[in-house]
PAZAPA-4460 file (N, C-alpha, C; in steps of 0.05 Angstrom, whole numbers, plus 32768, in hexadecimal, padded with zeros to 4 digits):
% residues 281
    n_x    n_y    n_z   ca_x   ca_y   ca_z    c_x    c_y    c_z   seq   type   mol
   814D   8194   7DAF   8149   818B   7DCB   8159   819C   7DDE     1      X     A
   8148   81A3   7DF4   815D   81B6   7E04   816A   81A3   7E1C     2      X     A
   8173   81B1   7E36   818A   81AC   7E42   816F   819A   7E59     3      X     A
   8159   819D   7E61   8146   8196   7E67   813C   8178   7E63     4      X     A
   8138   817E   7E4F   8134   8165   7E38   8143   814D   7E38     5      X     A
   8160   8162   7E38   8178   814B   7E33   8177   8136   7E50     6      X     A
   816F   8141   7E63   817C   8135   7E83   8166   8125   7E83     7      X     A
   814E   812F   7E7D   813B   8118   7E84   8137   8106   7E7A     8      X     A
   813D   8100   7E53   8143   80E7   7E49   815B   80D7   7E54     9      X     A
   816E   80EE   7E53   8183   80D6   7E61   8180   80C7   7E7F    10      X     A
   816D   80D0   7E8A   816F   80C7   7EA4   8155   80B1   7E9E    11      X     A
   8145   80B0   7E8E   8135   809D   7E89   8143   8085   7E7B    12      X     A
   8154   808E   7E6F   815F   807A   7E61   8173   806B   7E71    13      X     A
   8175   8076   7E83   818D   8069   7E9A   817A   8056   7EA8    14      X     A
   8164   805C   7EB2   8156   8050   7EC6   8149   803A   7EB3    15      X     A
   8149   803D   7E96   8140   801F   7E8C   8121   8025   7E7B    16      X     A
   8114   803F   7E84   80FA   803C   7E7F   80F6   8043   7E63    17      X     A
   80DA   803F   7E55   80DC   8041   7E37   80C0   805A   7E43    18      X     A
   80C2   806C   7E29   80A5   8085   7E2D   808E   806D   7E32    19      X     A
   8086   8062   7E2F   8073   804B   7E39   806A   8040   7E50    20      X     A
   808B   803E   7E61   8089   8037   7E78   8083   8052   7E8A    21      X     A
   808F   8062   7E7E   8089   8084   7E99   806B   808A   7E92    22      X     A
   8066   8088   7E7A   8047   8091   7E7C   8038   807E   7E8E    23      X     A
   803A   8063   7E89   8029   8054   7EA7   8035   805D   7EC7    24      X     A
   8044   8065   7EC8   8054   806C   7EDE   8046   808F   7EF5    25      X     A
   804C   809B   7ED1   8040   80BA   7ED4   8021   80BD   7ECF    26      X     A
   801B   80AB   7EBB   7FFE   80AF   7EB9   8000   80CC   7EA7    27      X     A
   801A   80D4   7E94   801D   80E8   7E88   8019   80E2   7E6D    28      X     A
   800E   80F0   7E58   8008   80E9   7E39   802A   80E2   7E32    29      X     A
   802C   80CC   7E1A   8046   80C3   7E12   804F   80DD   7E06    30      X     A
   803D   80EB   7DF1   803F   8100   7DEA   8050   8115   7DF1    31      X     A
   803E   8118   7E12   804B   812C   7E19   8068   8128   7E26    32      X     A
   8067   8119   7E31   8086   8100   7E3A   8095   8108   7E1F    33      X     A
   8091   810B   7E0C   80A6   8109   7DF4   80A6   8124   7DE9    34      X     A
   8098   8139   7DF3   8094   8157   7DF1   80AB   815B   7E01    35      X     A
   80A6   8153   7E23   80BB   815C   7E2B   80D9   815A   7E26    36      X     A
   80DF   813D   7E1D   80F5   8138   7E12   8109   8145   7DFD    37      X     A
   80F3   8152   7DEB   80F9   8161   7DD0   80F8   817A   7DD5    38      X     A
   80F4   8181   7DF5   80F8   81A8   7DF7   80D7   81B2   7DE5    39      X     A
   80C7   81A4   7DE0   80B3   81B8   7DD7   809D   81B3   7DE8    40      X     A
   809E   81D1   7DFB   8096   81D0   7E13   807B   81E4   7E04    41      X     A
   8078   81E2   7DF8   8060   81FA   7DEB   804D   81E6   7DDD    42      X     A
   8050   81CC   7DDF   8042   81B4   7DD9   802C   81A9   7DF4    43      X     A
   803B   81BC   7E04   8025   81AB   7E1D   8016   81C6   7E1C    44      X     A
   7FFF   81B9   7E33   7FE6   81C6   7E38   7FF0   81E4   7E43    45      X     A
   8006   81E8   7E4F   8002   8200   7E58   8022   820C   7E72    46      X     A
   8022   8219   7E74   8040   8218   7E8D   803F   8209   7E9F    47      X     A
   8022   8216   7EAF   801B   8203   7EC5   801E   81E9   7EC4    48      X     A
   8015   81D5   7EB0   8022   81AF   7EA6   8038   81B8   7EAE    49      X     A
   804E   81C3   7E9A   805E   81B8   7E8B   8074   81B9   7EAD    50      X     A
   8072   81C9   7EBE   807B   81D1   7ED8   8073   81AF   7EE0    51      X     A
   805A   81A6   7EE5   8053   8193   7EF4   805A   817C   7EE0    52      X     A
   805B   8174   7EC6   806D   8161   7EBF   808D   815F   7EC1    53      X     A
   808E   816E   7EBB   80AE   8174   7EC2   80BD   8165   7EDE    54      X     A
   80AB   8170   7EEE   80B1   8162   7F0F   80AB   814A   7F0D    55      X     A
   809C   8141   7F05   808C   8125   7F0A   809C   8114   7EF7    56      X     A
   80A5   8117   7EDF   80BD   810E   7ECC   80D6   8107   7EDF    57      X     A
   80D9   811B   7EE4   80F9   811E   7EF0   80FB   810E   7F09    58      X     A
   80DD   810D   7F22   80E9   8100   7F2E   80E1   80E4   7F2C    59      X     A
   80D7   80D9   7F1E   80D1   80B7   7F15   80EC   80B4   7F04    60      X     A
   8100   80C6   7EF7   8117   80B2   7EF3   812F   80B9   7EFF    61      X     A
   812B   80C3   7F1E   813D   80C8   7F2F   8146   80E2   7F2D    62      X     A
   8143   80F7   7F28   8151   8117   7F29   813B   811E   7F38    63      X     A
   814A   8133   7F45   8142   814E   7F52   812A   815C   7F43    64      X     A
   810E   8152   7F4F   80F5   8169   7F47   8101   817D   7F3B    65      X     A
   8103   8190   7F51   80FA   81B0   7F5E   811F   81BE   7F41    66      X     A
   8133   81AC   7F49   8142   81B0   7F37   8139   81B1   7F18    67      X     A
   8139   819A   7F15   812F   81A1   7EF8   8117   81B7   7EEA    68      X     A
   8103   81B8   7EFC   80F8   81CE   7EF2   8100   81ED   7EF6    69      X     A
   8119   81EC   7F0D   8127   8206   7F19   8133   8211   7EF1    70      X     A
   813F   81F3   7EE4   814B   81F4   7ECC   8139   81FE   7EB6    71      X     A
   8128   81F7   7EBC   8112   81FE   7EA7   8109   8215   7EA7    72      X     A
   8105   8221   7EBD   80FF   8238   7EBF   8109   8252   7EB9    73      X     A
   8127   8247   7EBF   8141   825D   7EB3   8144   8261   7E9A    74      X     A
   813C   8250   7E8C   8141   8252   7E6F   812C   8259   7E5D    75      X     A
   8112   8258   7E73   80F9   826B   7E67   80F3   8284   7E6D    76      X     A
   80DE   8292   7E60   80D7   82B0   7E79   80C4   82A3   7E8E    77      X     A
   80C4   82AF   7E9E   80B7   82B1   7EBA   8097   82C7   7EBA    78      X     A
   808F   82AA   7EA6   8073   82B1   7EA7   8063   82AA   7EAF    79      X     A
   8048   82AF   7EB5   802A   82A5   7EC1   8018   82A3   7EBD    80      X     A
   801B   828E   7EA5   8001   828A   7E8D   7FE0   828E   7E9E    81      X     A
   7FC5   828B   7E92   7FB4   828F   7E9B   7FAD   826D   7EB0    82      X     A
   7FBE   825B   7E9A   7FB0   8237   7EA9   7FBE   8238   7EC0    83      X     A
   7FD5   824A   7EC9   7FE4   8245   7EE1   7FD1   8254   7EFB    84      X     A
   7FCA   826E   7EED   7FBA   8279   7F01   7F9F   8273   7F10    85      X     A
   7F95   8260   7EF8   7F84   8252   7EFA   7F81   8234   7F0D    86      X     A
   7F9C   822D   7F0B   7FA3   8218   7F17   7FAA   8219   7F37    87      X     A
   7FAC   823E   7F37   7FBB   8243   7F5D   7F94   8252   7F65    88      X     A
   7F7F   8252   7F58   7F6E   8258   7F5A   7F5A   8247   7F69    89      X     A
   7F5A   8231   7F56   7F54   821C   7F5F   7F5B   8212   7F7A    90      X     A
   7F7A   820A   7F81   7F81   8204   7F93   7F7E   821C   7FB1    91      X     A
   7F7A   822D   7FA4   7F71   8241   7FBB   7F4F   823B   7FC2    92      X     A
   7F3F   8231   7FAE   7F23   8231   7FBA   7F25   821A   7FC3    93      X     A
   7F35   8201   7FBF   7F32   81E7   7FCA   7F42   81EE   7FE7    94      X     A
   7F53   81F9   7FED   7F5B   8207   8005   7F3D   820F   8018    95      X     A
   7F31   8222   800D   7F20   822C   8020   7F0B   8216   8025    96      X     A
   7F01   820A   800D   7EF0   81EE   8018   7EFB   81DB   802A    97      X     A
   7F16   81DE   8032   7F1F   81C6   8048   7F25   81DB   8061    98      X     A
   7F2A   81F0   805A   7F22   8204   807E   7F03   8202   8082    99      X     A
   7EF5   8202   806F   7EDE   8201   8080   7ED5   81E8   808C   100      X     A
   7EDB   81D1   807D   7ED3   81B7   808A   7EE1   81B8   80A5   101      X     A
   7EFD   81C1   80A4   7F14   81C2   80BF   7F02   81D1   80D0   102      X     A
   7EF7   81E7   80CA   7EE8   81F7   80D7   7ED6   81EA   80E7   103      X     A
   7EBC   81DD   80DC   7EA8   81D1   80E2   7EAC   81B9   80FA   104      X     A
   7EC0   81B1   80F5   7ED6   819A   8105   7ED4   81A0   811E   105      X     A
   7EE8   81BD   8115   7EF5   81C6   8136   7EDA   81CE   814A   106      X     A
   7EC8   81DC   8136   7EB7   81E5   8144   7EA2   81CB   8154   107      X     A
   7E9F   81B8   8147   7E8A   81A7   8153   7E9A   8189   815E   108      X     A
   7EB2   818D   8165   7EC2   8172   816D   7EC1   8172   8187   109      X     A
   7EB3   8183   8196   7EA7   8176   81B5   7E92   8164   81B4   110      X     A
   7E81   8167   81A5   7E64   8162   819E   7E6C   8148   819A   111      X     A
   7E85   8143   8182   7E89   812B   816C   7E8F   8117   8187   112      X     A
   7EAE   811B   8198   7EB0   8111   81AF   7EA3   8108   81C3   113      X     A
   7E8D   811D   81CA   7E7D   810F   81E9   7E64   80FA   81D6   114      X     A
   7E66   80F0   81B9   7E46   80F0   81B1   7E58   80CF   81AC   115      X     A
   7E78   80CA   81A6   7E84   80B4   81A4   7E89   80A3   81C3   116      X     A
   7E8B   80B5   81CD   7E92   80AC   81F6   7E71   80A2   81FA   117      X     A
   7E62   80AC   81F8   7E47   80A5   81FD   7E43   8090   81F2   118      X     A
   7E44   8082   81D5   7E43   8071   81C2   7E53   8057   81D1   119      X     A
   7E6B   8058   81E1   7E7B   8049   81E9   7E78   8044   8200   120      X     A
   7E63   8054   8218   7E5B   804D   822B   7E43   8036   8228   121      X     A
   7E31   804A   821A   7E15   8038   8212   7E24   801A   820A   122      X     A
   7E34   8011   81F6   7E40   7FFE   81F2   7E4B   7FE8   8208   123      X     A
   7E56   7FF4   8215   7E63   7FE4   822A   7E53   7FD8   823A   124      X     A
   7E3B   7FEB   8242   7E2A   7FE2   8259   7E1A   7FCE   824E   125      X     A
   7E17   7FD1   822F   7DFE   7FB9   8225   7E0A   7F9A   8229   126      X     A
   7E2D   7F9A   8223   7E3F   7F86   821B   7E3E   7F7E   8232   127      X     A
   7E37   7F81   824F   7E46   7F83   825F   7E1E   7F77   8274   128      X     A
   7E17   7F85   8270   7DFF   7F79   8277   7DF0   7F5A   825C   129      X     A
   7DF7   7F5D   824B   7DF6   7F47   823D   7E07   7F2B   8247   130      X     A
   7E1E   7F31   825B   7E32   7F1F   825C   7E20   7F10   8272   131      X     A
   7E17   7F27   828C   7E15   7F1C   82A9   7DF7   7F07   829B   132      X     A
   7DEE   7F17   8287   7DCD   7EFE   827E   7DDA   7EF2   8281   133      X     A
   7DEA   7EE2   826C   7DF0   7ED1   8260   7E07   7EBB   8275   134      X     A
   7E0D   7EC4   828E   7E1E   7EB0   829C   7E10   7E96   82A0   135      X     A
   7E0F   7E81   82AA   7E06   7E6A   82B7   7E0D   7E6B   82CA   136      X     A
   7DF0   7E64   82DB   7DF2   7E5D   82F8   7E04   7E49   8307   137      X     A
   7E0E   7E48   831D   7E28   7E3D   8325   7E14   7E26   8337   138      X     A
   7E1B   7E0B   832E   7E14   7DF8   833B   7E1B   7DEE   834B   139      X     A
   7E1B   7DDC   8364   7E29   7DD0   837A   7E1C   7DB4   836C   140      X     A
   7E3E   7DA8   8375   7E3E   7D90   8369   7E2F   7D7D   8376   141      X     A
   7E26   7D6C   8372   7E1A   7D4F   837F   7E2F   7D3D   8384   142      X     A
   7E36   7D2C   83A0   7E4D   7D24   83AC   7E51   7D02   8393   143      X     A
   7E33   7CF7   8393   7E33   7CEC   837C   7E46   7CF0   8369   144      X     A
   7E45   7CFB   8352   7E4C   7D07   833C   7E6C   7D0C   833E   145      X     A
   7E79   7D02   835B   7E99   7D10   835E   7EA9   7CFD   8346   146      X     A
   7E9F   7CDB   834E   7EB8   7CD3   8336   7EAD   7CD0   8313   147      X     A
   7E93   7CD1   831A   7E8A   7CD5   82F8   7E98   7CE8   82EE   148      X     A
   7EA2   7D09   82FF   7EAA   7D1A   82F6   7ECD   7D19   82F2   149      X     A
   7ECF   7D0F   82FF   7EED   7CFF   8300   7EFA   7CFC   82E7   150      X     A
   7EE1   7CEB   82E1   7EE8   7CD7   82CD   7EEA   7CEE   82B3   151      X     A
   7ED8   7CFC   82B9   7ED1   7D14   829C   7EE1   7D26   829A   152      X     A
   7EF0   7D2C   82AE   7F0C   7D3B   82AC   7F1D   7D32   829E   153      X     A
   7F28   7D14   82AF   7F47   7D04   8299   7F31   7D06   8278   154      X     A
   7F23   7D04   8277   7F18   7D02   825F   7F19   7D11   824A   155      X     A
   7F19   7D2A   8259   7F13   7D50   8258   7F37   7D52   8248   156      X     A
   7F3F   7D4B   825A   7F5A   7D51   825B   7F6D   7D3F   8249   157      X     A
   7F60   7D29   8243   7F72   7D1C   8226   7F62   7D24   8209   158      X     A
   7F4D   7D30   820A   7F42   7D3E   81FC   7F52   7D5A   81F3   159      X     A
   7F55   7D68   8205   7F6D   7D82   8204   7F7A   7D7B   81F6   160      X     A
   7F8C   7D5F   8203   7FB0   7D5F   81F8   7FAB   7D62   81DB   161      X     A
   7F96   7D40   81D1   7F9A   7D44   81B8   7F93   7D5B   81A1   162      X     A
   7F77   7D6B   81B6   7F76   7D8E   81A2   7F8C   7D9F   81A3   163      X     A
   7F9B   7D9C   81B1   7FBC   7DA4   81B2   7FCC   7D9C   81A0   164      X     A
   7FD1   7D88   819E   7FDD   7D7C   8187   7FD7   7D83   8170   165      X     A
   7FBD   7D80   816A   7FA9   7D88   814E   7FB3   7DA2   814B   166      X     A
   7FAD   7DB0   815E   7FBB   7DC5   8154   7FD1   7DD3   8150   167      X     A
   7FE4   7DC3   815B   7FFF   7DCC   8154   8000   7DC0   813D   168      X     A
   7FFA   7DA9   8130   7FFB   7DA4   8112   7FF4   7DAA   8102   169      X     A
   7FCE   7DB3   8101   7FC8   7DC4   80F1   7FD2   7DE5   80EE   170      X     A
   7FE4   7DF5   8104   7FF3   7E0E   8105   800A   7E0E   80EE   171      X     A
   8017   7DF0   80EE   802D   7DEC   80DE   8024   7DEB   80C6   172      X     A
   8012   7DE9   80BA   7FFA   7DE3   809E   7FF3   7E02   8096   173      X     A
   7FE9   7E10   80AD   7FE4   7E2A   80A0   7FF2   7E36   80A7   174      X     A
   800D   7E35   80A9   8021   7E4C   80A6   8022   7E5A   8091   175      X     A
   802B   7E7E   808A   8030   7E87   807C   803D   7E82   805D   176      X     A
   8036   7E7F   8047   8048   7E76   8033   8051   7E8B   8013   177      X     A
   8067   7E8F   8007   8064   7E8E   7FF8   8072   7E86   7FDB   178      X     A
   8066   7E84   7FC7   806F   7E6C   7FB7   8066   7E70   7F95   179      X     A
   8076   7E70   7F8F   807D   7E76   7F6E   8068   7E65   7F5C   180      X     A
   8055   7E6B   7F55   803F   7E66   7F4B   804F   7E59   7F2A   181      X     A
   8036   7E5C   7F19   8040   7E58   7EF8   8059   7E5F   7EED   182      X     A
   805E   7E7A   7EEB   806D   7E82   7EE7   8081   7E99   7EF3   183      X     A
   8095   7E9F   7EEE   80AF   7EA0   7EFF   80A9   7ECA   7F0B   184      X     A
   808B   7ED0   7EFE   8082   7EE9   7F14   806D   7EE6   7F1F   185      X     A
   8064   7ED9   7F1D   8049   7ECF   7F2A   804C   7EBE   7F49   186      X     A
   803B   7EC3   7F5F   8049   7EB8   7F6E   8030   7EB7   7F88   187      X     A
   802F   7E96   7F91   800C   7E92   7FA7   801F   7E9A   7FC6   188      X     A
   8003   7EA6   7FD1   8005   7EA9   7FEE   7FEB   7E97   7FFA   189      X     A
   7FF2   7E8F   800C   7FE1   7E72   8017   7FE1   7E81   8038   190      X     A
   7FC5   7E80   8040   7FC7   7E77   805B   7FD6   7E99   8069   191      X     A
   7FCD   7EAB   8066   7FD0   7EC9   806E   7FC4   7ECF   8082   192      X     A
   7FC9   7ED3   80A0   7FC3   7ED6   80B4   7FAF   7EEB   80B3   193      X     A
   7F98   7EE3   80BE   7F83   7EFB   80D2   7F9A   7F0F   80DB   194      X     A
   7F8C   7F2C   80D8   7F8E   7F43   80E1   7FA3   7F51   80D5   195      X     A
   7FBB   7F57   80DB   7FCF   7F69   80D3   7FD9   7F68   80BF   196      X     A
   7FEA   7F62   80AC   7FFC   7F63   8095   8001   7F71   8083   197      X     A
   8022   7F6C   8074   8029   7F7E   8066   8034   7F77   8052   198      X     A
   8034   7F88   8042   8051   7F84   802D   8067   7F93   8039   199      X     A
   8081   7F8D   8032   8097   7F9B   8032   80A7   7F99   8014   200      X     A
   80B0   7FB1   8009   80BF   7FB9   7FFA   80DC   7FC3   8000   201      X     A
   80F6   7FC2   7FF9   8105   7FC6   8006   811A   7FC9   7FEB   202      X     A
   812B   7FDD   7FE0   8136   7FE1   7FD3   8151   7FE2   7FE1   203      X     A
   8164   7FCD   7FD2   8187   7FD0   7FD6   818E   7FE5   7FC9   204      X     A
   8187   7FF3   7FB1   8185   8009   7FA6   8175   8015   7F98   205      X     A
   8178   8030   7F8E   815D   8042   7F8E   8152   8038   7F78   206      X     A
   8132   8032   7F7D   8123   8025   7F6B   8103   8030   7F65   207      X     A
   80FA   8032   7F4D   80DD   803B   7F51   80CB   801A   7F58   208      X     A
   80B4   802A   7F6B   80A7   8008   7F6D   8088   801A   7F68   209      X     A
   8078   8007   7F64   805C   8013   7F63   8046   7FF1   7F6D   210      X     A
   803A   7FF3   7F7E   8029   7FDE   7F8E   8007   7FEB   7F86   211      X     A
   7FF7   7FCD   7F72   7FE3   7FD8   7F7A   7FCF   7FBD   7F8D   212      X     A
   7FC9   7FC0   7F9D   7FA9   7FAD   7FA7   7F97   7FAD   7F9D   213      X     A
   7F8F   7F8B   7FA2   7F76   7F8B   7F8F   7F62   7F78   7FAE   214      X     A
   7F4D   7F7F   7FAA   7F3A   7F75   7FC3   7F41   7F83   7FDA   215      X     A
   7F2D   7F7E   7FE9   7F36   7F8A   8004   7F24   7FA9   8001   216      X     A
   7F35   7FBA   8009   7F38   7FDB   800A   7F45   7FE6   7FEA   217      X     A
   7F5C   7FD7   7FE6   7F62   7FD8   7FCE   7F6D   7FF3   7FCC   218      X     A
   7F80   7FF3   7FBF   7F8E   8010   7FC8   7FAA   800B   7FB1   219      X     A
   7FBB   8022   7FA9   7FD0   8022   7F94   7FE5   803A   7FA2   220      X     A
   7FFD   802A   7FA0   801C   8037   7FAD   8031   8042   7F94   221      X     A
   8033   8053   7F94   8050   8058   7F89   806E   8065   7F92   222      X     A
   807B   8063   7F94   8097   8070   7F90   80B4   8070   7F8A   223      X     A
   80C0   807A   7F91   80DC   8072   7F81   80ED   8073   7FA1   224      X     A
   80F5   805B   7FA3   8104   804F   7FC8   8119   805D   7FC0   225      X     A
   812A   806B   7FD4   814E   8069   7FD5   8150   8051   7FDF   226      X     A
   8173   804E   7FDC   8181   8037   7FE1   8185   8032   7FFC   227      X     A
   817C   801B   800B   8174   8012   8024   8154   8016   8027   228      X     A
   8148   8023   8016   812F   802B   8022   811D   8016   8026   229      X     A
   8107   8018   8036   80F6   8005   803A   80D3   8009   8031   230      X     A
   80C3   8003   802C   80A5   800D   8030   8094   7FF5   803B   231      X     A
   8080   7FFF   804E   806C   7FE1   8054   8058   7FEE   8040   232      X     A
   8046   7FDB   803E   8024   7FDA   802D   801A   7FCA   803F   233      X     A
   8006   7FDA   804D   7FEA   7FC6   805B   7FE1   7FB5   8049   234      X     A
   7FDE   7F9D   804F   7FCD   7F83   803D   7FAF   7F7F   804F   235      X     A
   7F99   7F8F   803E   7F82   7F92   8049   7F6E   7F75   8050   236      X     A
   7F5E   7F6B   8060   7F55   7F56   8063   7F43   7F4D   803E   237      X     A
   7F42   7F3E   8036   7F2E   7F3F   801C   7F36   7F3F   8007   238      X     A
   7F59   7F3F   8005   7F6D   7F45   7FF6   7F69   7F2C   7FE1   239      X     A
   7F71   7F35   7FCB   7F75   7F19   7FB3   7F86   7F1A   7F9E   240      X     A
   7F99   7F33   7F9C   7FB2   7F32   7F8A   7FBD   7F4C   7F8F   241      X     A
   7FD9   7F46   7F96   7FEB   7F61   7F90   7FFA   7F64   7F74   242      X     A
   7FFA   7F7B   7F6E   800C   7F78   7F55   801C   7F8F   7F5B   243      X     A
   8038   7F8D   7F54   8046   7F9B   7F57   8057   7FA0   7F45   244      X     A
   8062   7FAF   7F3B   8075   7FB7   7F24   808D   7FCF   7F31   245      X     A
   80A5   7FBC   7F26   80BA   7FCF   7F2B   80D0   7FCD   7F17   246      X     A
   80D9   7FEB   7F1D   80EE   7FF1   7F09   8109   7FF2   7F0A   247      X     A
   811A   7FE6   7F29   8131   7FD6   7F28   8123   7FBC   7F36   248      X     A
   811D   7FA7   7F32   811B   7F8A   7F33   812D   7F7D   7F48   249      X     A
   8146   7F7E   7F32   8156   7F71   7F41   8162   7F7F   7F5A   250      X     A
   815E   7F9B   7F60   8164   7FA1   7F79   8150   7FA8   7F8D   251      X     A
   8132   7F97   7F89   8123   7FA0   7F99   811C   7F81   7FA9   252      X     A
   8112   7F81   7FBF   810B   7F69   7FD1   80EC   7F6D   7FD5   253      X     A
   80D9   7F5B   7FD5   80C1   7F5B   7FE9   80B7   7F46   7FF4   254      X     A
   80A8   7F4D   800C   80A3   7F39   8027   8089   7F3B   802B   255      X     A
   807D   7F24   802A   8065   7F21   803F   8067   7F1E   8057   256      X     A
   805D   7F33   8062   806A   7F30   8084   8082   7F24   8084   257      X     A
   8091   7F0E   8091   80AF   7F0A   8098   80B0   7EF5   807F   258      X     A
   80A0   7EEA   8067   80A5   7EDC   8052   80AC   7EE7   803E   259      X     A
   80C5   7EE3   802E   80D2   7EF2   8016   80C3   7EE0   7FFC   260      X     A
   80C1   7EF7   7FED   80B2   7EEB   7FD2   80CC   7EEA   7FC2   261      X     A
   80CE   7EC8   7FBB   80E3   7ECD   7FAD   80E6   7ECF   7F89   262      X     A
   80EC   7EEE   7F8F   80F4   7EF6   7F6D   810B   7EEB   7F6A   263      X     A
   810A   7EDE   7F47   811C   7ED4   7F40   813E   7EE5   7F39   264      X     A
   8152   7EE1   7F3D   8168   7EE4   7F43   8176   7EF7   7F2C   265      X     A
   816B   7EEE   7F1B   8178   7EFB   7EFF   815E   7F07   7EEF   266      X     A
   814C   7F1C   7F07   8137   7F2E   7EF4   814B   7F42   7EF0   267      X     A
   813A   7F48   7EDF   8145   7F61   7EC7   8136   7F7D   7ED7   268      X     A
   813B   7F90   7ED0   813E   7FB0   7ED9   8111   7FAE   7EDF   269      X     A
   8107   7FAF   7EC8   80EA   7FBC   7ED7   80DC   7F99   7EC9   270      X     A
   80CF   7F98   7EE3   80C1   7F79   7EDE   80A4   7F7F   7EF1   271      X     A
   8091   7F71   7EE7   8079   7F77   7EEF   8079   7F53   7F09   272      X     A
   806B   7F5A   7F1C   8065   7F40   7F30   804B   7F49   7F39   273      X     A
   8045   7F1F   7F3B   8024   7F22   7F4A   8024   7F15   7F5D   274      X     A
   8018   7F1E   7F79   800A   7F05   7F93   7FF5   7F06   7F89   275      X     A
   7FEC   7EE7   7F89   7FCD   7EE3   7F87   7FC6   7ED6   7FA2   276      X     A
   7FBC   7EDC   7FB8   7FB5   7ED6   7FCE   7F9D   7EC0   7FD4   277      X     A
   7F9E   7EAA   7FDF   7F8A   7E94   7FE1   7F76   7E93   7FFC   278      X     A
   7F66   7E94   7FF8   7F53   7E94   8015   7F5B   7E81   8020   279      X     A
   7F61   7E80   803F   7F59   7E73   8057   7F44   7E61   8058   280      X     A
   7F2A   7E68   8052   7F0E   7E5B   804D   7F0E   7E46   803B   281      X     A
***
């Protein structure tokens, strides 16, 4: 095992993780996770990997990328296998396919502009002539009709108070909640406001977290917080379970909007958690 090898087991082994857990993490063969470990760098596919595992190793258990492979490099020759060249080839023709789209852009984004302003004029005027249809004619009252109407006001108006009331009680009913389901990671959110929301993640110290969504837009987070750090996650409308997994626990916090989910007190280093989210309806 070389000097390579040595830093990155030990630093895995500091942070807690087993080759099991970095491969779901890295999405890297265990194999090769344990290639790198053992210095037999002639086991992977090619320089070009073993460059881009290396980084991706090193920084999921806290070291310096760009360092460690600076290490790696020194202690190999400074060569340029055919998969590397192949690999800056590639990224050179995927290069020119996004200048030309940029291209196409720049060139026709007057067109794109006056054809959206038009779209939003036509709009307005329909909403807007749809409104004046739709007013009611303004009646003059009949002198008759003064205390019948009287009467339909106080009426009008104790009608209000108590939809006032109703609704300050039913507001107190669907307030935001959340609450420790079955078991001690599992955990219901009730009653999630229309429009905006988030998660917050927030590490007291440096921690890997990884967030995925399920419903909604649906979408998957990873990274490794410094200490103080914070991250939001949009919670998309349609949403029906977050699952999140992290690899310091006990030093990580998360919030539904201003509601703390409370993880239990004495988790251990990497623990998996779920929101399962309940419709409104």
């Amino acid at each position: 095992m070389d000097e390579v090898g040595k830093r990155l087991r030990s630093a895995r082994i500091e942070k807690g993780y087993t080759l099991d857990d970095l491969q779901q993490i890295t999405k890297i063969q265990k194999r090769y996770l344990l290639a790198l470990e053992q210095g037999k760098f002639d086991e992977l596919p090619g320089d070009f990997y073993v460059r881009g595992f290396i980084k991706q190793y090193a920084t999921t258990v806290g070291l310096d990328g760009e360092e460690i492979v600076n290490d790696y490099e020194a202690q190999t020759p400074a060569t340029r296998p055919r998969d590397y060249e192949q690999g800056v080839s590639k990224t050179r023709t995927a290069g020119h396919r996004n200048n030309s789209v940029g291209k196409w852009l720049r060139d026709n984004l007057g067109k794109v502009i006056i054809g959206l302003v038009a779209l939003v004029i036509i709009a307005s005027l329909y909403f807007y002539v749809s409104r004046l249809a739709n007013q009611p004619k303004t009646q003059i009252p009949d002198q008759s009709s003064k205390v019948v109407s009287s009467k339909r006001s106080s009426a009008s108006s104790s009608s209000q108070n108590s939809s006032s009331s109703s609704a300050q009680s039913s507001s107190k009913k669907d307030e935001l909640s959340v609450k420790q389901a079955g078991d001690a990671n599992t955990f219901t959110v009730k009653n999630l406001p229309s429009g905006s929301n988030k998660l917050v993640v927030t590490a007291t110290k440096r921690a890997w977290v990884m967030v995925t969504v399920t419903g909604g837009t649906g979408s998957t987070w990873q990274a490794v917080l410094a200490e103080g750090q914070s991250h939001d996650i949009v919670i998309p409308n349609g949403v029906t379970t977050i699952a999140v997994r992290m690899g310091n626990a006990a030093e990580t916090t998360l919030k539904v909007n201003d509601k703390s989910v409370p993880i239990p007190a004495d988790a251990t280093s990497v623990q998996n958690y779920t929101l399962n989210f309940e419709s409104n309806n």
